[in-house]
Residue frames as qw, qx, qy, qz and C-alpha x, y, z in Angstrom:
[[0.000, 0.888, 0.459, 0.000, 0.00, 0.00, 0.00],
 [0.289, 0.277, 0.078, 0.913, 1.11, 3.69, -0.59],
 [0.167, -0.809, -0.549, 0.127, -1.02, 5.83, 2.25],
 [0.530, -0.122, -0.184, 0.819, 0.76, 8.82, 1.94],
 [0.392, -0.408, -0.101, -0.818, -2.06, 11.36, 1.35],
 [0.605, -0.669, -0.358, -0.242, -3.61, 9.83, 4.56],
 [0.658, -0.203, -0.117, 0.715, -0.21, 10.31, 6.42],
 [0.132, 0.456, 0.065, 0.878, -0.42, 13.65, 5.46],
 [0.460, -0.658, -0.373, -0.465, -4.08, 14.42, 6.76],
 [0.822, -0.048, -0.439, 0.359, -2.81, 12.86, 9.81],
 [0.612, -0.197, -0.222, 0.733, -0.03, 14.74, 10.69],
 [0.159, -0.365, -0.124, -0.909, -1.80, 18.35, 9.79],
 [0.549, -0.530, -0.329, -0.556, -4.83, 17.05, 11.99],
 [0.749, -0.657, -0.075, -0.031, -3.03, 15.23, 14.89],
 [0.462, 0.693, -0.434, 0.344, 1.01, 16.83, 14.70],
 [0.064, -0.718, 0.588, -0.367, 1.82, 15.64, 18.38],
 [0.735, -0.356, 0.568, -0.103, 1.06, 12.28, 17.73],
 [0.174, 0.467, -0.674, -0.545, 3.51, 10.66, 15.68],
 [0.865, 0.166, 0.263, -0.394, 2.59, 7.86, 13.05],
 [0.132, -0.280, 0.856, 0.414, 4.78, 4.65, 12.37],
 [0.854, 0.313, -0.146, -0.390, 3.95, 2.74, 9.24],
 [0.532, -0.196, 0.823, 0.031, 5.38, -0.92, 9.47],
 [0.551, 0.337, -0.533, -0.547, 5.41, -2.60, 6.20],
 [0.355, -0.102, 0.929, -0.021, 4.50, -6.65, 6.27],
 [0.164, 0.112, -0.752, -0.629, 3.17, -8.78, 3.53],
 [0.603, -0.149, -0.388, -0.681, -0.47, -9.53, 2.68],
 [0.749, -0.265, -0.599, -0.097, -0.39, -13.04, 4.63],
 [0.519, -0.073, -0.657, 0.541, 1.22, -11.46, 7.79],
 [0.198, -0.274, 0.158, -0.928, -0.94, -8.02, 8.49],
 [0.741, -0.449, -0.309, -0.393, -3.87, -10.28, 10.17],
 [0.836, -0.038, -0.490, 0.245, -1.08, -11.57, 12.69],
 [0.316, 0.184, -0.244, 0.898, 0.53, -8.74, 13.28],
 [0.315, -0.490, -0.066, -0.810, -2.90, -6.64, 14.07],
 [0.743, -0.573, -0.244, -0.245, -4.06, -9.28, 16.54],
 [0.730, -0.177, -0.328, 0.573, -0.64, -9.87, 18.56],
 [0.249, -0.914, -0.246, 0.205, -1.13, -6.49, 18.80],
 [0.674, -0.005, 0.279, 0.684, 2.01, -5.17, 16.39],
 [0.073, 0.153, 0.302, 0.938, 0.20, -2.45, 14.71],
 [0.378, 0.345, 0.476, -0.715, -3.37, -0.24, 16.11],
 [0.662, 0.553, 0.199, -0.464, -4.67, -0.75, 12.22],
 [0.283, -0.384, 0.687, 0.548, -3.69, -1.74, 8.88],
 [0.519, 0.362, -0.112, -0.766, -4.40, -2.61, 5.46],
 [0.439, -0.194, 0.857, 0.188, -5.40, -5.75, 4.21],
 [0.376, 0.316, -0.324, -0.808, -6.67, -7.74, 1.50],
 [0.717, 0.182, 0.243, -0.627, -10.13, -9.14, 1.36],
 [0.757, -0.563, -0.286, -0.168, -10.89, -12.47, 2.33],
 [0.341, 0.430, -0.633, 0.547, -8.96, -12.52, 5.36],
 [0.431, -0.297, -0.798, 0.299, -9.71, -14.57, 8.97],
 [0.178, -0.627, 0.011, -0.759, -11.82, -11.65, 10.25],
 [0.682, -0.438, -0.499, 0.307, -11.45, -13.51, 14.12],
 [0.367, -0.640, -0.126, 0.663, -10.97, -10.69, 16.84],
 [0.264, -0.157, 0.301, 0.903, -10.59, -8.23, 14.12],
 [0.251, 0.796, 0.282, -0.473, -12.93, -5.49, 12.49],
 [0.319, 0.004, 0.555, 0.768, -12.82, -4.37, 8.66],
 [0.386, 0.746, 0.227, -0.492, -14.35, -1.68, 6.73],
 [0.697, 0.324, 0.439, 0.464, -13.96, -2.61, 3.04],
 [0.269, -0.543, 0.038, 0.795, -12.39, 0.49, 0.82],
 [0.246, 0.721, -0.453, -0.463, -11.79, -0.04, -2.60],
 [0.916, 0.230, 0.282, 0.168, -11.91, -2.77, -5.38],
 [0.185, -0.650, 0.451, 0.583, -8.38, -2.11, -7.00],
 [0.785, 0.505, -0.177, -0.313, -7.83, -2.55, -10.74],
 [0.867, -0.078, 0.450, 0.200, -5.45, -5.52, -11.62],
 [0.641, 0.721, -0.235, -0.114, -2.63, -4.85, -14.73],
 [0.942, 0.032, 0.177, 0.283, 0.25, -6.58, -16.14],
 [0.038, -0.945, 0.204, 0.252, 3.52, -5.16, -15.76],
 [0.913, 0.138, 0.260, 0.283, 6.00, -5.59, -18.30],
 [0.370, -0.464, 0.174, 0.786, 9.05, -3.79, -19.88],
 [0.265, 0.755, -0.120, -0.588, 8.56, -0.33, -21.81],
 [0.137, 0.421, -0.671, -0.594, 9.71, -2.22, -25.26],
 [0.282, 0.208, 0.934, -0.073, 7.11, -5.09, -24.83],
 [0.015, -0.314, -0.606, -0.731, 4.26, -4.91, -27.55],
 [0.232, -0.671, -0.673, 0.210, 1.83, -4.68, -24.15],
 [0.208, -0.492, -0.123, 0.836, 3.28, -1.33, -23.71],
 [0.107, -0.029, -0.401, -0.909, 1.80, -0.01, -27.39],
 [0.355, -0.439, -0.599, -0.568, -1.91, -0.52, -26.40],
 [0.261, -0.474, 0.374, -0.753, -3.96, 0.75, -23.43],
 [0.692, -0.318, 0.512, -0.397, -5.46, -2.56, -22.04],
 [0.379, 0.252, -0.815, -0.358, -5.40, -5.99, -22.44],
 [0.953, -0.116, -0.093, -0.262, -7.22, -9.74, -21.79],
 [0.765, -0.331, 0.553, -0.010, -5.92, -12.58, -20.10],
 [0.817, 0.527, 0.235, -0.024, -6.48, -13.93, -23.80],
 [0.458, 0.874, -0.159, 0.027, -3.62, -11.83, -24.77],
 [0.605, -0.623, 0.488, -0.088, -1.22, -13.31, -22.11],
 [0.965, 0.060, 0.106, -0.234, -1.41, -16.88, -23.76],
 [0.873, 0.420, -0.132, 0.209, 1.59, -16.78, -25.05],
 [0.028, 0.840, -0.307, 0.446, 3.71, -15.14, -22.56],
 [0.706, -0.091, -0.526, 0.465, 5.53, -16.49, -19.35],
 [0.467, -0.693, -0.240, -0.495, 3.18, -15.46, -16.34],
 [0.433, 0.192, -0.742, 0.475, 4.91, -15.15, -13.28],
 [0.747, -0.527, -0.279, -0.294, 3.35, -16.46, -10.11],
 [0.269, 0.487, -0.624, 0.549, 5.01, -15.43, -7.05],
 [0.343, -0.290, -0.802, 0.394, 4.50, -17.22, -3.55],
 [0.083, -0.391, -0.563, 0.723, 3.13, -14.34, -2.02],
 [0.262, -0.278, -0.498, -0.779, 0.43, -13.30, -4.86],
 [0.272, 0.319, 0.584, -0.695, -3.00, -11.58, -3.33],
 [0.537, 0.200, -0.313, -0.757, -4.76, -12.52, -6.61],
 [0.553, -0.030, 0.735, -0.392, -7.32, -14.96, -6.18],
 [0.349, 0.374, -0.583, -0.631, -6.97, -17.00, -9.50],
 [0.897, 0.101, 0.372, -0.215, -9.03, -20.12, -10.98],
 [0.877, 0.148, 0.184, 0.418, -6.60, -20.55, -13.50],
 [0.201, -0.679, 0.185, 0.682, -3.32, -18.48, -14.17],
 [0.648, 0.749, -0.087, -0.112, -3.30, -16.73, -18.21],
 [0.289, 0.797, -0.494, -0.192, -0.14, -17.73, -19.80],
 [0.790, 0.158, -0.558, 0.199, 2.85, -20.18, -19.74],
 [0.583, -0.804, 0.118, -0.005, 4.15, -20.66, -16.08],
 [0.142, 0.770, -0.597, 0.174, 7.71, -20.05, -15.24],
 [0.683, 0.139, -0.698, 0.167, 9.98, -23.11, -13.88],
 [0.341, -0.147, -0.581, 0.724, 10.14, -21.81, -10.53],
 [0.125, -0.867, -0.421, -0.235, 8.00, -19.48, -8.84],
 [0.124, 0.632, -0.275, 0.714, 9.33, -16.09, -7.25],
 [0.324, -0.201, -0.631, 0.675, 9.50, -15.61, -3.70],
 [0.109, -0.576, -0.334, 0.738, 8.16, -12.35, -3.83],
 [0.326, 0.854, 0.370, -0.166, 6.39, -9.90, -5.34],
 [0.142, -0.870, 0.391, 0.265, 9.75, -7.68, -5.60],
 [0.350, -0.202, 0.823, 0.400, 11.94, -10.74, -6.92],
 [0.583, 0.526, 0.599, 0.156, 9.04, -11.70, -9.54],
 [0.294, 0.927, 0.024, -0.231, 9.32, -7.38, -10.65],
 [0.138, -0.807, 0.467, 0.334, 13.35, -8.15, -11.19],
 [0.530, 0.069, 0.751, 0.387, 12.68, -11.12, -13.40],
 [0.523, 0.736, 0.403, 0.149, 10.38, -9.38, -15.58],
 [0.116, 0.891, -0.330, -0.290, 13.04, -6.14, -15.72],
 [0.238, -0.423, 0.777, 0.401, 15.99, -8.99, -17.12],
 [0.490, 0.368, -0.453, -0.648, 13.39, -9.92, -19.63],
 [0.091, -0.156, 0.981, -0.072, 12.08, -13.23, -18.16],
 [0.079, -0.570, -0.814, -0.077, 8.44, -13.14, -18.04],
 [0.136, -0.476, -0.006, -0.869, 5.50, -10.70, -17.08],
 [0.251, -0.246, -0.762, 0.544, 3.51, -10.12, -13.91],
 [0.101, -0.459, -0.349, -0.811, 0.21, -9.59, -12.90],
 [0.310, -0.256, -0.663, 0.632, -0.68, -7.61, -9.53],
 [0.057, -0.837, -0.527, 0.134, -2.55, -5.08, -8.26],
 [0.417, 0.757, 0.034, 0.502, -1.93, -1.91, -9.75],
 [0.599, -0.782, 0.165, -0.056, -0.77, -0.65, -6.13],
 [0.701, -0.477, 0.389, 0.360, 2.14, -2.87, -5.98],
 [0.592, 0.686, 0.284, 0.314, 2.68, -1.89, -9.50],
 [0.088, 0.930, -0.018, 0.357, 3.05, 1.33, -8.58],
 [0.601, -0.781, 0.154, 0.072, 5.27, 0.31, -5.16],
 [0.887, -0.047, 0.377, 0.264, 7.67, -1.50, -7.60],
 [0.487, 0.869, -0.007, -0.083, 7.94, 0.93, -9.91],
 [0.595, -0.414, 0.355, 0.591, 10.84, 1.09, -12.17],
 [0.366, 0.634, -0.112, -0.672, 11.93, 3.45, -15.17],
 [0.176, 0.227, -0.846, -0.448, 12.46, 0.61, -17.63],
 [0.118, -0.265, -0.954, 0.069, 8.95, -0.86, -16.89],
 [0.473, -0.164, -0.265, -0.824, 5.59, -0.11, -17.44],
 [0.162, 0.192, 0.950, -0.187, 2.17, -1.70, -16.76],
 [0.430, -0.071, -0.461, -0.773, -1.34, -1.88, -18.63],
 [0.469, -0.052, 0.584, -0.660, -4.52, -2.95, -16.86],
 [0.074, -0.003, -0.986, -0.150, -5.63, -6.66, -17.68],
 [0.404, -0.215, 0.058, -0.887, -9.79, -6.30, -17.91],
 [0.844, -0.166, -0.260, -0.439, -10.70, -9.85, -17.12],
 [0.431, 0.176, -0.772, 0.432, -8.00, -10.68, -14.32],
 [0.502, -0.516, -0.609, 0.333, -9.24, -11.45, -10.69],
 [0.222, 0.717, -0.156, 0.642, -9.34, -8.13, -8.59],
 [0.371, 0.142, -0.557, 0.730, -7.92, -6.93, -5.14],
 [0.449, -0.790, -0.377, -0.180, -10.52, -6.03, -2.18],
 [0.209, 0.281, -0.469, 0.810, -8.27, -3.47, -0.12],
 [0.225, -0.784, -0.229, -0.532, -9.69, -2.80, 3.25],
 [0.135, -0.627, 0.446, -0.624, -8.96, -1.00, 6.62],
 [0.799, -0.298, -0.521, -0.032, -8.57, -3.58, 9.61],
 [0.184, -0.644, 0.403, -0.624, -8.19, -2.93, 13.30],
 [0.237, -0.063, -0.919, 0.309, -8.38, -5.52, 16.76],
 [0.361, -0.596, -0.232, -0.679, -12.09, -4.86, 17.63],
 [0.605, -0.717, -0.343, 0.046, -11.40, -4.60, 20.96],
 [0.471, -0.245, 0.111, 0.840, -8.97, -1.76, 20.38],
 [0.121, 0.800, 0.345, 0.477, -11.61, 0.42, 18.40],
 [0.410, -0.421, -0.158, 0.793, -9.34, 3.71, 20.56],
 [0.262, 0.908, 0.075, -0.317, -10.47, 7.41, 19.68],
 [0.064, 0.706, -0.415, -0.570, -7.36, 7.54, 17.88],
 [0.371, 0.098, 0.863, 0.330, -8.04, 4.44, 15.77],
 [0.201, 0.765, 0.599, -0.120, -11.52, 6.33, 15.16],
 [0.053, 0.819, -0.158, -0.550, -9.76, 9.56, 14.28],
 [0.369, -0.344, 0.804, 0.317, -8.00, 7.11, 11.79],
 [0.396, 0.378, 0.792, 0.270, -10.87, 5.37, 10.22],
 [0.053, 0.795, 0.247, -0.551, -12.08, 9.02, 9.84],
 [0.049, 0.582, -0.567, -0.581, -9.06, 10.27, 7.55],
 [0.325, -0.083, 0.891, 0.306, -9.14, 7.05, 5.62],
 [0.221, 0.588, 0.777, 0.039, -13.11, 7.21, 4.96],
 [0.254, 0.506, 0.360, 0.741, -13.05, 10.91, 3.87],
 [0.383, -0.772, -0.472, 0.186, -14.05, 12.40, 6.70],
 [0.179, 0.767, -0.053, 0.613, -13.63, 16.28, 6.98],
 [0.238, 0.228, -0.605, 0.725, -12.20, 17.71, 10.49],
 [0.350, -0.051, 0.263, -0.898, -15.25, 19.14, 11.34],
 [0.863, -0.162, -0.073, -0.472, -17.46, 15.96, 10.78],
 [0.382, 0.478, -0.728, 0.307, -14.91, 13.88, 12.63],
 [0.738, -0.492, -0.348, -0.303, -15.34, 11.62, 15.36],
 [0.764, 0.232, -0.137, 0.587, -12.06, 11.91, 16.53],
 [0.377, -0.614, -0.129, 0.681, -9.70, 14.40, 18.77],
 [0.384, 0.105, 0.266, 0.878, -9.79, 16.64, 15.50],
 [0.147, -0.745, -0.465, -0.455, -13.14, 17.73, 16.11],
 [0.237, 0.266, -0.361, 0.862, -13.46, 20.37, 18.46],
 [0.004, -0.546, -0.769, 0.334, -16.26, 20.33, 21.23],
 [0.011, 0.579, 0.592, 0.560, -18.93, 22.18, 20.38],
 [0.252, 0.042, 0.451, -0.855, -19.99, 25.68, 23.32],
 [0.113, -0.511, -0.799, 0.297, -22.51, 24.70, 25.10],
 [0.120, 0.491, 0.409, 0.760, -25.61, 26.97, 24.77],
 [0.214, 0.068, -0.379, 0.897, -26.56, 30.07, 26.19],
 [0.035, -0.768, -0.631, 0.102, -30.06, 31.15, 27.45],
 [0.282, 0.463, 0.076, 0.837, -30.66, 34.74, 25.87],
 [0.083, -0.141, -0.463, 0.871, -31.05, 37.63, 28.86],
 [0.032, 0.762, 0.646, 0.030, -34.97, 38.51, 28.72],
 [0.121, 0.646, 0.147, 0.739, -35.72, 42.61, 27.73],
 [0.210, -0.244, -0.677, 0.662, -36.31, 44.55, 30.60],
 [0.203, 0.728, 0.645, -0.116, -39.73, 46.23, 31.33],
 [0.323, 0.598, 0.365, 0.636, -41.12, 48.90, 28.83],
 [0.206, -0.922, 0.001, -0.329, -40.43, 52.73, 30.21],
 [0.081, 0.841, -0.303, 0.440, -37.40, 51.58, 32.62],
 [0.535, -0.693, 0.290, -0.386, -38.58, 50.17, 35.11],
 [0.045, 0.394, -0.861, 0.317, -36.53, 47.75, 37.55],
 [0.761, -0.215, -0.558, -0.251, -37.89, 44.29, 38.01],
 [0.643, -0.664, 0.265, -0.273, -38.32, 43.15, 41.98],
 [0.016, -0.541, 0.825, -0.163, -35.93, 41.20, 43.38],
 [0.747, -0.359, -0.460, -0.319, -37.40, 37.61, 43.97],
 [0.599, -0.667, 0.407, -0.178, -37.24, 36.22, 47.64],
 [0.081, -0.679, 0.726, -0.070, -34.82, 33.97, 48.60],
 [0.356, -0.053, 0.933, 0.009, -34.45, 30.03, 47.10],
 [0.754, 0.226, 0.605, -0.118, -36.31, 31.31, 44.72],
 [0.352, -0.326, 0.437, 0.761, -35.27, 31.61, 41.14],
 [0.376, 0.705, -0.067, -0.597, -36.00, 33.75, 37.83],
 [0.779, 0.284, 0.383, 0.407, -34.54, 31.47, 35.31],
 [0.434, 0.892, -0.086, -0.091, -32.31, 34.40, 34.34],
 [0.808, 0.284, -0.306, 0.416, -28.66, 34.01, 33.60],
 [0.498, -0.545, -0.117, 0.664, -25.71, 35.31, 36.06],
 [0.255, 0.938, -0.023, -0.235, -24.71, 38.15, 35.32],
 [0.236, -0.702, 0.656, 0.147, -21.01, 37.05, 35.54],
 [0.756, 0.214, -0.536, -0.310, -19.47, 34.19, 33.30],
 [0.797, -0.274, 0.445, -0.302, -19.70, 30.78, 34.84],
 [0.009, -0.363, 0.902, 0.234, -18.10, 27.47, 33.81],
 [0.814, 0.110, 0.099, -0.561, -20.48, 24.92, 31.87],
 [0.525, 0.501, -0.677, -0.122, -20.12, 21.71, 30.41],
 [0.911, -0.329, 0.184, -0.166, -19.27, 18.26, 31.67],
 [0.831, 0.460, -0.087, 0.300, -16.05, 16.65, 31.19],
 [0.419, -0.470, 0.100, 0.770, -13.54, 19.48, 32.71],
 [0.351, 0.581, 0.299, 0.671, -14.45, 21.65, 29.29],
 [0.042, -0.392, -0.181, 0.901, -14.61, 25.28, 30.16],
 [0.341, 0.686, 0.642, 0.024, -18.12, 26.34, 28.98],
 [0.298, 0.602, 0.371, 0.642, -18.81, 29.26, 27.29],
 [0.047, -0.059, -0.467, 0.881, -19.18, 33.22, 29.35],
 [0.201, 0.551, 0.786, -0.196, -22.37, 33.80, 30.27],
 [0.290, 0.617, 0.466, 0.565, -24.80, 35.97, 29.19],
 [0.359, -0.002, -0.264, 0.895, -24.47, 39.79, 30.19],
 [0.003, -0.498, -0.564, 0.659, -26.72, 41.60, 32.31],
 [0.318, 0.661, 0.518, 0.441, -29.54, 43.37, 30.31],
 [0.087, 0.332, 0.066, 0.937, -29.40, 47.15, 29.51],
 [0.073, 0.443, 0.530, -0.719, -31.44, 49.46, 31.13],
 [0.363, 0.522, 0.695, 0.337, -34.25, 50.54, 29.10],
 [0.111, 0.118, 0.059, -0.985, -34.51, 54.71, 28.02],
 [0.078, 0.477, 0.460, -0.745, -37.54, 56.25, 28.83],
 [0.370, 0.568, 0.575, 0.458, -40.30, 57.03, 26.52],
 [0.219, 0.115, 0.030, 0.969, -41.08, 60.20, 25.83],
 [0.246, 0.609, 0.550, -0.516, -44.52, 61.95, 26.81],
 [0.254, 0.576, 0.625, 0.462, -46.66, 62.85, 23.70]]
């Protein structure tokens, strides 16, 4: 994965707490979230969803990456169909969830996603992933074109659901598109607590009695007061009404 525009958000919305990112491969981010290695992560869809919470994201597209002189490179998509005749590499740690793989298969499979990208740069075969790891792999002698009838990638956000923490929540926030201000999260700012408005005083001037003692006017103090629940500091009250001027005699 490549979050860096949510890494951003992040660090503009919560700058004094930092955020590591821990890389680990597709079969190890369910392990890692429940042993408790990492507060969230991303995975990809199916995955043992025991102790763990997921909000799908994003169906990714799927393309085939091959070097910039290959004939794939002179058209904007292709078919499995077109494959047929190539040498399809199928590394161990593929997150594509094939019924049969398109091409010829290689003698050996890669290890990795990374080792499968450095056979196809020496001109061994091609490779088809999610356009993501495409893009993590990148290299300038190597392209990719999107493959329109390959398997595709469910990407989605996973957490220990008995760790759902305000700052995980501030998290799924950024991820799901959430603005600051419709956050659920420490970016939102509490909201002042409202004020009852001061009533007019009577017409011509006059001073209202005093009431007796224990009981009350429902007016505000005059002075501000603390409101709220929590330790917040409420809002100042509301200030003593004017005196009213005098009409005038006709």
């Amino acid at each position: 994965m490549t979050p860096s525009k949510w890494v951003r958000i992040w660090n503009e919305r919560l700058p004094d707490v930092p955020l590591t990112l821990l890389t680990v491969s597709p079969q190890e981010a369910p392990g890692v979230l429940r042993a408790g290695g990492a507060d969230a992560g991303f995975v990809r869809l199916p995955i043992d969803r025991t102790a763990l919470s997921a909000i799908p994201l994003y169906t990714e597209t799927t393309v085939v990456v091959v070097p910039k002189d290959h004939l794939v490179a002179a058209v904007e998509e292709v078919s499995t169909e077109d494959l047929a005749d190539e040498i399809v590499l199928h590394p161990l740690d593929d997150t594509l969830d094939w019924e049969r793989l398109p091409g010829r298969p290689a003698i050996e499979r890669p290890a990795t996603t990374a080792d499968a990208i450095e056979l196809v740069a020496a001109g061994v075969g091609v490779l088809v992933v999610p356009q993501s790891l495409a893009r993590l792999h990148h290299r300038r002698d190597l392209t990719y074109r999107p493959v329109t009838d390959a398997p595709e990638s469910r990407v989605a956000l996973s957490w220990p659901e008995d760790e759902t923490t305000d700052l995980v929540e501030e998290f799924i926030g950024i991820v799901r598109g959430r603005t600051v201000n419709s956050s659920r999260g420490r970016g939102k700012p509490p909201a002042p607590e409202a004020q009852p408005k001061a009533k007019r005083p009577d017409a011509g001037g006059g001073a209202r009695r005093k009431p007796a003692a224990g009981k009350s006017t429902g007016k505000p103090p005059r002075s501000g007061g603390s409101g709220g629940s929590g330790g917040a500091k409420g809002a100042k009250g509301a200030k003593g009404a004017r005196r009213g001027k005098p009409r005038g005699r006709g």
